[in-house]
Z-matrix of the N, CA and C atoms (Angstrom, degrees):
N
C 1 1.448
C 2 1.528 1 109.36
N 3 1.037 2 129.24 1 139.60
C 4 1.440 3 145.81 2 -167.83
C 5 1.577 4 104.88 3 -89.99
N 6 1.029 5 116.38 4 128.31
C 7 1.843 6 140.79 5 -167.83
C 8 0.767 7 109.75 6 -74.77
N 9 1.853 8 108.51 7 -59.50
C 10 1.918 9 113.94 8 -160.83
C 11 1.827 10 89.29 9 -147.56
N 12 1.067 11 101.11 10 -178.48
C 13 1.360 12 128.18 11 -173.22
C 14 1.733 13 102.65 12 -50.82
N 15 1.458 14 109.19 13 -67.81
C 16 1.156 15 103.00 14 -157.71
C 17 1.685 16 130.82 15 -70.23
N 18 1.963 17 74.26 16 -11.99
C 19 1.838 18 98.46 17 177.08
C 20 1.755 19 105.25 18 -68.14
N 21 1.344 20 105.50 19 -19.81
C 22 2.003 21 95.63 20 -148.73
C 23 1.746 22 73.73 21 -104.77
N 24 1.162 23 139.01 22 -30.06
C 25 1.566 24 145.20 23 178.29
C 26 1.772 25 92.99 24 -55.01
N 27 1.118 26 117.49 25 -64.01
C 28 1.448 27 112.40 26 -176.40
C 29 1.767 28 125.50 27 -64.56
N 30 1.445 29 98.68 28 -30.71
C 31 1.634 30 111.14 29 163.13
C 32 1.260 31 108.57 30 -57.44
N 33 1.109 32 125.45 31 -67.59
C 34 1.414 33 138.35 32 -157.26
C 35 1.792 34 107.24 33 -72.84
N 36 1.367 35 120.12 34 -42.43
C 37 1.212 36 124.95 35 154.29
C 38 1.539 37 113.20 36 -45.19
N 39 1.098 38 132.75 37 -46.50
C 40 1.401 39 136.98 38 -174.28
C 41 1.555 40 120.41 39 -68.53
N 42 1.242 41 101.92 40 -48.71
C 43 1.755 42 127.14 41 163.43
C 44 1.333 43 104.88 42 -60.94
N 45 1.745 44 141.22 43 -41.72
C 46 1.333 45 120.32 44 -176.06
C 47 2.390 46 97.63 45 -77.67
N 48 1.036 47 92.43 46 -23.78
C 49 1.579 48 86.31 47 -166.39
C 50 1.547 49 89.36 48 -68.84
N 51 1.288 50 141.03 49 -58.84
C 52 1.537 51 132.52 50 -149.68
C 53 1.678 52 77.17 51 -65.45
N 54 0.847 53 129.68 52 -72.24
C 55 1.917 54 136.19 53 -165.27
C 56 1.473 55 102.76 54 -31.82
N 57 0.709 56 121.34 55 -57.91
C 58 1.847 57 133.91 56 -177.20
C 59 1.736 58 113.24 57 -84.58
N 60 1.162 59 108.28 58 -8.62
C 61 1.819 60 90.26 59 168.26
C 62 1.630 61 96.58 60 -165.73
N 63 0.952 62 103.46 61 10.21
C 64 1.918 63 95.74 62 159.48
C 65 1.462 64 114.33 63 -129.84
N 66 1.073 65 115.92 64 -52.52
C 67 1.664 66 116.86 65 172.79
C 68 1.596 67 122.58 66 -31.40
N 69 1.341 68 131.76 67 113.72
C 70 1.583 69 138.17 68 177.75
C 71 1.534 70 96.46 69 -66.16
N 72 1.175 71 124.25 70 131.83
C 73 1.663 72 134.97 71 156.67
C 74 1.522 73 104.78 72 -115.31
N 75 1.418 74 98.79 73 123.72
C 76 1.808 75 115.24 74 162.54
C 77 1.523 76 109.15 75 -31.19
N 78 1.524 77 103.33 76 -60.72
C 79 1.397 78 113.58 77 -166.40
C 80 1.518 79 109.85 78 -64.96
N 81 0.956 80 138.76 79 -19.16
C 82 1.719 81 136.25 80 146.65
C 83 1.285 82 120.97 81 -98.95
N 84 1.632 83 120.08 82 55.60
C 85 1.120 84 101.16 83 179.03
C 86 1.304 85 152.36 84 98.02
N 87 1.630 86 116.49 85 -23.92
C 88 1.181 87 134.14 86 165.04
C 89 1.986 88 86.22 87 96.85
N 90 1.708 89 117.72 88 13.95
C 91 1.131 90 109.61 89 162.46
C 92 1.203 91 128.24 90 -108.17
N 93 1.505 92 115.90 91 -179.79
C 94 1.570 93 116.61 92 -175.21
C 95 1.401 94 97.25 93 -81.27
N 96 1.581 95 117.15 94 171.74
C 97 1.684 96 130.50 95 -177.11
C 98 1.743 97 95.07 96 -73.03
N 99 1.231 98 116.38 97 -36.58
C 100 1.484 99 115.96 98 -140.10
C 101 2.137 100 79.64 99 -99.80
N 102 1.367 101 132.04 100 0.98
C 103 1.103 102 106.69 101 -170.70
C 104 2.161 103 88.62 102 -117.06
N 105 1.451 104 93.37 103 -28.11
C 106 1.588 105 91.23 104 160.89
C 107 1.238 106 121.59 105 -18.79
N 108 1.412 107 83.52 106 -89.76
C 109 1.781 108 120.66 107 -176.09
C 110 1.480 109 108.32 108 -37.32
N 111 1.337 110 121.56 109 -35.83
C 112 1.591 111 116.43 110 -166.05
C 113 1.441 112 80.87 111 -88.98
N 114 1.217 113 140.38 112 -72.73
C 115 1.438 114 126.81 113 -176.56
C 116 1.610 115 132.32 114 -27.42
N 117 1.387 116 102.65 115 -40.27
C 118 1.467 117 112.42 116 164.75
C 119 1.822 118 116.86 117 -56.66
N 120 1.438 119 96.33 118 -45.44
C 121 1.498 120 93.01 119 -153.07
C 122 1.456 121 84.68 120 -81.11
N 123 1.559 122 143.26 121 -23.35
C 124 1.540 123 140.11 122 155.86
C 125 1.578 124 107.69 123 -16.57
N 126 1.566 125 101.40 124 -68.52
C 127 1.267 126 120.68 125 -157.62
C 128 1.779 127 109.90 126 -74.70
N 129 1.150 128 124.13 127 -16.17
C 130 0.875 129 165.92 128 -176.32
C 131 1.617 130 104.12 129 -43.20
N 132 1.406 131 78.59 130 -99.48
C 133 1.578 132 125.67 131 177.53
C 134 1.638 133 113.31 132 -69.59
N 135 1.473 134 107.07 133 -11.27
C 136 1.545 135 110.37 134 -174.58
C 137 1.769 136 96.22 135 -100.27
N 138 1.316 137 107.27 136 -7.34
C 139 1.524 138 112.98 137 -174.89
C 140 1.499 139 121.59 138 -94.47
């Protein structure tokens, strides 16, 4: 549990990064957001 501000600022910072470039979502795939996105802009740019 987080004490003061800057402690629950660094938790919560930590929790959006695993969420946004490590976490698997069904809805892409069983991939992360942050490995999506590089795949998109692959496909992208390969188009």
């Amino acid at each position: 549990m987080a004490t003061s501000f800057e402690e629950a600022e660094k938790v919560i910072s930590a929790w959006i990064k695993y969420y946004n470039e490590e976490r698997m979502h069904s809805r892409l795939g069983y991939r992360s957001p942050k490995a999506y996105h590089q795949e998109f802009c692959l496909r992208k740019n390969a188009a």
